[in-house]
LODRENBA-104868 format. One line per 5 residues: number of its first residue (from 1); their letters; for each residue x, z, y of C-alpha. Coordinates in nm, 4 decimals, decimal comma. Layout:
<pts>
NUM	A	X Z Y; ...
</pts>
This chain:
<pts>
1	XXXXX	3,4742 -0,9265 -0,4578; 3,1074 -0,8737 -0,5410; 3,0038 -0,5548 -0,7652; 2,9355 -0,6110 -1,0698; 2,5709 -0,5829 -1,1208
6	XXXXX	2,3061 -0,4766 -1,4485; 2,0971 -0,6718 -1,6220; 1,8300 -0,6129 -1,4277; 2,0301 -0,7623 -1,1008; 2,1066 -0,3794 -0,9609
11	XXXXX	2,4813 -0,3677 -0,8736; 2,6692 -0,1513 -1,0531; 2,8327 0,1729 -0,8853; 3,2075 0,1676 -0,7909; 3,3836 0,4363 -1,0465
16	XXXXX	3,6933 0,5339 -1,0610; 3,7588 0,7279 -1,4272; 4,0566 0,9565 -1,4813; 4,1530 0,8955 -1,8324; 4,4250 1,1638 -1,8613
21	XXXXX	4,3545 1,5482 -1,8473; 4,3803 1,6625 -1,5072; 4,6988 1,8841 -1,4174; 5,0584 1,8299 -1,4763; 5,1564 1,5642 -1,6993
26	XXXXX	5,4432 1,2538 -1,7241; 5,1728 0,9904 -1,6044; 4,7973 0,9830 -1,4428; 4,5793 0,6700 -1,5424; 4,2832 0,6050 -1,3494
31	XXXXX	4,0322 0,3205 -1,4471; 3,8675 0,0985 -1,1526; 3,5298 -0,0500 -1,2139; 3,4017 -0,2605 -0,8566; 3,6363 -0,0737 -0,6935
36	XXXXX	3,9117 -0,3942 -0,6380; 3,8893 -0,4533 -0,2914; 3,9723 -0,0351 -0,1976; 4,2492 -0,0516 -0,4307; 4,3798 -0,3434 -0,2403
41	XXXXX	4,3145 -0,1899 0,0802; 4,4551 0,1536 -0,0369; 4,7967 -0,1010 -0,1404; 4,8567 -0,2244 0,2245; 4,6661 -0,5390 0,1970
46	XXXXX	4,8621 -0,6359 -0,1432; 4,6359 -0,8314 -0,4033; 4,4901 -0,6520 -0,7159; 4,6945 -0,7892 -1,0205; 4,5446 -1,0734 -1,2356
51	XXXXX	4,5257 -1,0197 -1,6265; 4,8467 -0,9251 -1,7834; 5,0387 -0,8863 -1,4386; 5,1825 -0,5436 -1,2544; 5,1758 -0,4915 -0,9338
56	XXXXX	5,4266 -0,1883 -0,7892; 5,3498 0,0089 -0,4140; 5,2908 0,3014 -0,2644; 4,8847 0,4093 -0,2085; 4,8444 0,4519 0,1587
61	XXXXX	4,5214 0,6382 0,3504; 4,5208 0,6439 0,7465; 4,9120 0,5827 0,7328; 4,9817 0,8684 0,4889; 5,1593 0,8180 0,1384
66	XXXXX	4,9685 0,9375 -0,1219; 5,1809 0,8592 -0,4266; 5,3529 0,5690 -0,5620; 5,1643 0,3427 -0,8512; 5,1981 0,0878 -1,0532
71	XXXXX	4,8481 -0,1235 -1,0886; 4,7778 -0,3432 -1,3777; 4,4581 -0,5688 -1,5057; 4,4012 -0,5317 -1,9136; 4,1459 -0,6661 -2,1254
76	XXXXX	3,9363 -0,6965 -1,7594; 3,9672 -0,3709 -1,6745; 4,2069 -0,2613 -1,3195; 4,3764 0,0740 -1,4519; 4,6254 0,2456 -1,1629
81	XXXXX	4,9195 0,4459 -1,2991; 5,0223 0,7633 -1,0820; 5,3097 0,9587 -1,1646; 5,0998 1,2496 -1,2541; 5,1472 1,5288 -1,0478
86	XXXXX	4,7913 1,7528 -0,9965; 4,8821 1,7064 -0,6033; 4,9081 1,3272 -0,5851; 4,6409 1,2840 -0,8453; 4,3857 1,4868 -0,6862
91	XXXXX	4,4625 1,3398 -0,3540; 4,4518 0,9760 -0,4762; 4,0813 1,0667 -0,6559; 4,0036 1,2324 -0,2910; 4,0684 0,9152 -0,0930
96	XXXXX	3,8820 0,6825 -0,3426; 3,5999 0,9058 -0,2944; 3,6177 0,9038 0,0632; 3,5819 0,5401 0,0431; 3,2392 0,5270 -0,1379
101	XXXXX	3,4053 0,5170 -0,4685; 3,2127 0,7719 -0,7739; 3,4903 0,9429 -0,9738; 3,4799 1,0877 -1,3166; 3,6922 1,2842 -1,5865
106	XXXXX	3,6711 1,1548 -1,9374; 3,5497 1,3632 -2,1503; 3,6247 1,2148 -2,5292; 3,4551 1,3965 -2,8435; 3,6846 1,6213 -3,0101
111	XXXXX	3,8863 1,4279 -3,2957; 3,8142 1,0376 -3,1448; 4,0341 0,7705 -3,0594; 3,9425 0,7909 -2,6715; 4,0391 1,1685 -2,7439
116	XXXXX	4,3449 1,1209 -2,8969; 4,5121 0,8589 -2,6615; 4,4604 1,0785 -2,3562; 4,6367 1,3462 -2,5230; 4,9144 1,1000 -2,6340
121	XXXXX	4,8770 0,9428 -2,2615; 5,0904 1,1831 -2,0893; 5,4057 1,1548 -2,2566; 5,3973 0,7807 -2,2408; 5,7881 0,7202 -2,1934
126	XXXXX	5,7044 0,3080 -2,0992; 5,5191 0,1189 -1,8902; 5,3412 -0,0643 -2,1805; 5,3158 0,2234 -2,4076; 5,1095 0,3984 -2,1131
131	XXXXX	4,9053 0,1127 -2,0762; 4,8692 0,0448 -2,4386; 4,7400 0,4422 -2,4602; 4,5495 0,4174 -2,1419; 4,3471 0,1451 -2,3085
136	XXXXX	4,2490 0,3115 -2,5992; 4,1599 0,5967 -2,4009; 3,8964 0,4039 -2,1912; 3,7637 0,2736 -2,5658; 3,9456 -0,0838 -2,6097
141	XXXXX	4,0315 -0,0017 -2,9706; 3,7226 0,1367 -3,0416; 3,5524 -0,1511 -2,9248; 3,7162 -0,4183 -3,1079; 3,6655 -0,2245 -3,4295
146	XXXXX	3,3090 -0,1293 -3,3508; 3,2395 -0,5373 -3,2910; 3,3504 -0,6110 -3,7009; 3,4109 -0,9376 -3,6379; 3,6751 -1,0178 -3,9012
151	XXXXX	3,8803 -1,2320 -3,7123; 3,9372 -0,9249 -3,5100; 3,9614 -0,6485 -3,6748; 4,2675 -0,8823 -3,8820; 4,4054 -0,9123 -3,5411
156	XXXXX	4,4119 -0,5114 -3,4928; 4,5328 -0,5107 -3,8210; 4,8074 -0,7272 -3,7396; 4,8728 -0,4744 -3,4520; 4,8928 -0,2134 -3,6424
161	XXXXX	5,3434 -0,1689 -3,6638; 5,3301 -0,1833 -3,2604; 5,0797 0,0544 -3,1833; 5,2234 0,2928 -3,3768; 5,5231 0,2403 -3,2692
166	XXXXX	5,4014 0,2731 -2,8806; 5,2201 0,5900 -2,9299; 5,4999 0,7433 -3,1683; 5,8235 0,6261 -3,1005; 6,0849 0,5135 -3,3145
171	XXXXX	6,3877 0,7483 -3,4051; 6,6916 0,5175 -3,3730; 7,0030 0,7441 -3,5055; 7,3810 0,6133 -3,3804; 7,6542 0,7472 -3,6778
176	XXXXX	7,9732 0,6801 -3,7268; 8,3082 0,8378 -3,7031; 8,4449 1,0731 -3,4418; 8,5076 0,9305 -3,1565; 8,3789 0,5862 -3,2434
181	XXXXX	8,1638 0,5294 -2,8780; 7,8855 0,6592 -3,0184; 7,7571 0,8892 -2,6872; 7,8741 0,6148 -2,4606; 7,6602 0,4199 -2,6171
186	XXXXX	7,3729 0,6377 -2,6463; 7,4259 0,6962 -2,2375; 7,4184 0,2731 -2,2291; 7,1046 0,2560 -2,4055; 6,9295 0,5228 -2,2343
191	XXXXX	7,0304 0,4420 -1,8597; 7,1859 0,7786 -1,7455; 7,4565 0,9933 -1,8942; 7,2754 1,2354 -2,1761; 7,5134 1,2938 -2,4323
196	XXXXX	7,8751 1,4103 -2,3211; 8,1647 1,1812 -2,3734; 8,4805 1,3151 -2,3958; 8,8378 1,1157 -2,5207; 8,8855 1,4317 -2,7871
201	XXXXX	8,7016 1,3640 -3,0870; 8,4476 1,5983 -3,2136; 8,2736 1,6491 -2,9221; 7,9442 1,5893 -3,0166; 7,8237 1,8386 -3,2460
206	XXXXX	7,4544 1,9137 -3,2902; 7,2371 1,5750 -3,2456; 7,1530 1,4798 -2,9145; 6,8606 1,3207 -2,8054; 6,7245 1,1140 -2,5500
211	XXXXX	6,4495 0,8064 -2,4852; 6,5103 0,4643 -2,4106; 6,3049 0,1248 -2,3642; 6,3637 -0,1108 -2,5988; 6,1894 -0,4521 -2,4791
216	XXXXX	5,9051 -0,2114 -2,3655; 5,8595 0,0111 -2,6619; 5,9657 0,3596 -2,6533; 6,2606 0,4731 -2,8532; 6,4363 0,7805 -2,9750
221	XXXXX	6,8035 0,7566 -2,9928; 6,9817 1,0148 -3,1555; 7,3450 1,0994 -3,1203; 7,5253 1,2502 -3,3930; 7,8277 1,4042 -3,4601
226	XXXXX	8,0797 1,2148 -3,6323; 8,1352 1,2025 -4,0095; 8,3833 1,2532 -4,1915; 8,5199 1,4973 -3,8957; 8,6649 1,8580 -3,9428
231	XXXXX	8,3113 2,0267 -3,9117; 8,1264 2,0859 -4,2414; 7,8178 2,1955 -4,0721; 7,8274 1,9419 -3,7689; 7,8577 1,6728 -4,0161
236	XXXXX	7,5689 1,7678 -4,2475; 7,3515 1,8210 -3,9814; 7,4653 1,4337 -3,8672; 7,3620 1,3279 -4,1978; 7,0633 1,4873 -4,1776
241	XXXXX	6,9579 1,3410 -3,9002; 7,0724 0,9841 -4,0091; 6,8297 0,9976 -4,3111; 6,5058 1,1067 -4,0960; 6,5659 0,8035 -3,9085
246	XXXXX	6,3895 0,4849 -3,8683; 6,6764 0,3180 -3,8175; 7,0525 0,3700 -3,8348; 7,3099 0,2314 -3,6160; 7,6437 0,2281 -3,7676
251	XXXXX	7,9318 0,2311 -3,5781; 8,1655 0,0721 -3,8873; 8,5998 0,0955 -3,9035; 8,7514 0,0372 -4,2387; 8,7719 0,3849 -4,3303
256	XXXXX	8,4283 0,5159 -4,2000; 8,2106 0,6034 -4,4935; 7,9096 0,3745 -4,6110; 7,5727 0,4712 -4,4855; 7,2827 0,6349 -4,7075
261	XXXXX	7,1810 0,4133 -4,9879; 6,8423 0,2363 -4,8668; 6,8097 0,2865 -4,5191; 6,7286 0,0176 -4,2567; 7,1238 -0,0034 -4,0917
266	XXXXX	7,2870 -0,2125 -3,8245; 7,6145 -0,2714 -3,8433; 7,8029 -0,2336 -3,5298; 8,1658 -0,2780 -3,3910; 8,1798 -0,0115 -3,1134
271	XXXXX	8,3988 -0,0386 -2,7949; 8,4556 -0,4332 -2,8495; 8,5583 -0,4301 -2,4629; 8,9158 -0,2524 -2,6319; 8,9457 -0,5946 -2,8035
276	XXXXX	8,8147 -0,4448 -3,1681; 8,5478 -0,6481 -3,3740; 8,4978 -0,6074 -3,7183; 8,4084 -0,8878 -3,8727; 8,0414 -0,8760 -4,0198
281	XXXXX	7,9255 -0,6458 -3,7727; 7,7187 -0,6505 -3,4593; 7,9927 -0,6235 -3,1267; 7,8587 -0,3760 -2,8956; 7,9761 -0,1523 -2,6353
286	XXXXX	7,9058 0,1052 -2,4223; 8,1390 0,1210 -2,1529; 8,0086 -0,3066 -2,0474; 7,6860 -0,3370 -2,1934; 7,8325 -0,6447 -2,4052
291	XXXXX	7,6070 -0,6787 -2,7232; 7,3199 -0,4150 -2,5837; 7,0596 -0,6855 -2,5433; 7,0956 -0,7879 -2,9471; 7,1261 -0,4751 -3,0559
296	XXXXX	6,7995 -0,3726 -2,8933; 6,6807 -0,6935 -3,0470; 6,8326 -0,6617 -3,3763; 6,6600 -0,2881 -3,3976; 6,2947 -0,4124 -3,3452
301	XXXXX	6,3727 -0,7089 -3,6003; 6,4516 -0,4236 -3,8510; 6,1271 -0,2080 -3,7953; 5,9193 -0,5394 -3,7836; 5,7866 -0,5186 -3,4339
306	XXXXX	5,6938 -0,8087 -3,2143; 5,8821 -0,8044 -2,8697; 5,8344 -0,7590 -2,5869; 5,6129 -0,4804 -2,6427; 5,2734 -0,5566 -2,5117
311	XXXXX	4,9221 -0,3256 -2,3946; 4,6650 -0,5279 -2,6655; 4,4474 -0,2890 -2,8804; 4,5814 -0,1742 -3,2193; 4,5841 0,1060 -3,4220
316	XXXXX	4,7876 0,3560 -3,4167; 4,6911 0,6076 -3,6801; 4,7113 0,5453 -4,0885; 4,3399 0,6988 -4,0127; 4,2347 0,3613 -3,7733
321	XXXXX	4,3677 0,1604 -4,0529; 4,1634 0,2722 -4,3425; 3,8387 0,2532 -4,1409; 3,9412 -0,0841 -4,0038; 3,9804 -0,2508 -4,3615
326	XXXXX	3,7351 -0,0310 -4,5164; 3,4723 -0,2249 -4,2585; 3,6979 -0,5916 -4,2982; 3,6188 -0,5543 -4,6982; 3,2410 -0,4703 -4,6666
331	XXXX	3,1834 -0,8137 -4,3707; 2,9833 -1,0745 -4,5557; 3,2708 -1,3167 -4,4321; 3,5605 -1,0989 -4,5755
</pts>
C-alpha cells in the first residue's frame, strides 16, 4: 500500500494515535494512518479489513504474543481494538514504533466531543459501541457537523436514538412475580450466570444488574425481586427500579399485578419450555433460549432503535443535538 501523501506530493508519516487514556481501562483503541501493511504483518500475514468488516487475531512481534485485537476499517480510517491493559497497550505502541511507525496520545480540549468519547471509550461493553465511541474520539462526529451540509447533519440527526443509546446504555428491567424465571432469564440474556436462581421463591431481593448485547447495542438488564411477594421493602425497591427503566419486561400469570401506567412494557410468558403460554404475550424462556432472539428484537422496536447496531457518526448528547439543528435551521438550503 502506498502512503498517503500531502498536497504538495510529500508522503504522509505513518501514525499510530491512541485514542483512549493510557492505563487500565475495559478497551484500548488505536488509530492507523499508512500504517496498513505493519498491521498486517504484525497479524501473521492476515489482510487489513475492508470498510465495515472485523478482522479477529492475536498481534505477533519476532514470534511473541503481544495481545489479542480485533481490527476494523470505519469511515476510511483502520482503528485496532486491544483489550486495554497498560502492559499489552504499551507493548503493542512499542512494536509499531519499532517498525517506523510515529505514535501519539490524543489529547482532546477539555469539554469536546473527541474529549468526551475517550472518556466514554473505556467502558464500551460492545464491539460497535467501542467503535461507534472510538470514532467520535478520532473527530468523525465532529466532522460531519463541522461540514453543514444539510443532508448530513439530517442524517446525524436521524442517528441521534442510537448513539445515545451506544454511549449510554439502555436500562431494560425484568418484573414479575416470585419465582416467575425472571434471573434465569436475566443469566440467558447476559451469557453467564449473574443473578442467583434458586426453586424457592423470593430469592432475589435487591435488583441485580448485569450487561448484555442486544443486536450490538449495549444493555442494562435489571433483575428484580418479585412483586406481590412477602417482602414490603424488596418489593418497593422492585418497583422502583421498574419505573427508572427504559423498558419493562413483564413476566405476566393471571394473578400478577399490571405494570406502571405508561411505561414502554413487553409482555412475556416466562418458562414456556414447562408448556405455559399466555395468550397475548411474548413466549420466552430462560432455561432454552426459545423466544430470546424476539425479545431482544421486540426491546429495540420499543426504544426506536435501528438494528443491528452499527459504528456511523451520531450524536450522542441532547448538547450535539441543539448545535446540530441550531446550524440545519441557519443553512441557506434548510
Amino acid at each position: 500500500m502506498h502512503p498517503a501523501t500531502r498536497p504538495g506530493g510529500e508522503p504522509r508519516p505513518a501514525v499510530a494515535r491512541l485514542l483512549t487514556s493510557p492505563g487500565e481501562g475495559g478497551i484500548a483503541v488505536i488509530a492507523l494512518r499508512g500504517a496498513e501493511a505493519v498491521l498486517v504483518r504484525l497479524l501473521g500475514g492476515r489482510g487489513a479489513p475492508a470498510e465495515g468488516e472485523i478482522a479477529r487475531g492475536w498481534l505477533v512481534e519476532d514470534g511473541r504474543r503481544l495481545d489479542e485485537a480485533l481490527a476494523w476499517r470505519a469511515g476510511g480510517r483502520l482503528e485496532i481494538g486491544l483489550h486495554g491493559g497498560a502492559a499489552a497497550t504499551a507493548a503493542v505502541l512499542r512494536a509499531l514504533r519499532r517498525a517506523g511507525i510515529r505514535t501519539e496520545f490524543a489529547v482532546a480540549p477539555p469539554g469536546s466531543i473527541e474529549a468526551d468519547a475517550a472518556a466514554l471509550l473505556p467502558r464500551a461493553a460492545t464491539l460497535p459501541a467501542a467503535m461507534f465511541l472510538a470514532a467520535a474520539a478520532d473527530g468523525a462526529l465532529t466532522r460531519e457537523i463541522e461540514s453543514r451540509d444539510p443532508a448530513r447533519l439530517r442524517a446525524l440527526l436521524a442517528r441521534a436514538a442510537a448513539g445515545a443509546a451506544l454511549a449510554f446504555p439502555r436500562t431494560i428491567a425484568i418484573a414479575g412475580p416470585p419465582n416467575a424465571g425472571k434471573s434465569t432469564l436475566l443469566n440467558a440474556l447476559c451469557g453467564r450466570d449473574r443473578a442467583l436462581v434458586h426453586p424457592q421463591a423470593g430469592t432475589t431481593r435487591d435488583p441485580v444488574e448485569a450487561i448484555a448485547d442486544f443486536e450490538g447495542y449495549p444493555v442494562r438488564l435489571v433483575d428484580t425481586a418479585g412483586l406481590a411477594g412477602i417482602d414490603g421493602e424488596a418489593e418497593a425497591r422492585a418497583r422502583e427500579a421498574a419505573e427508572a427503566a427504559d423498558v419493562v419486561g413483564w413476566l405476566v400469570d393471571p394473578g400478577a399485578p399490571a405494570p406502571p401506567a405508561g411505561r414502554a412494557e413487553l409482555r412475556l410468558s416466562g418458562k414456556s419450555d414447562l408448556g405455559r403460554v399466555i395468550p397475548g404475550a411474548l413466549a420466552v424462556s430462560g432455561a432454552t433460549g426459545e423466544g430470546l432472539d424476539a425479545l431482544r428484537q421486540s426491546v429495540l422496536g420499543a426504544l426506536g432503535l435501528p438494528c443491528p447496531a452499527d459504528a456511523r457518526p451520531g450524536p450522542f448528547r441532547p448538547e450535539h443535538i441543539r448545535a446540530i439543528v441550531q446550524i440545519d435551521r441557519a443553512s441557506p438550503l434548510a
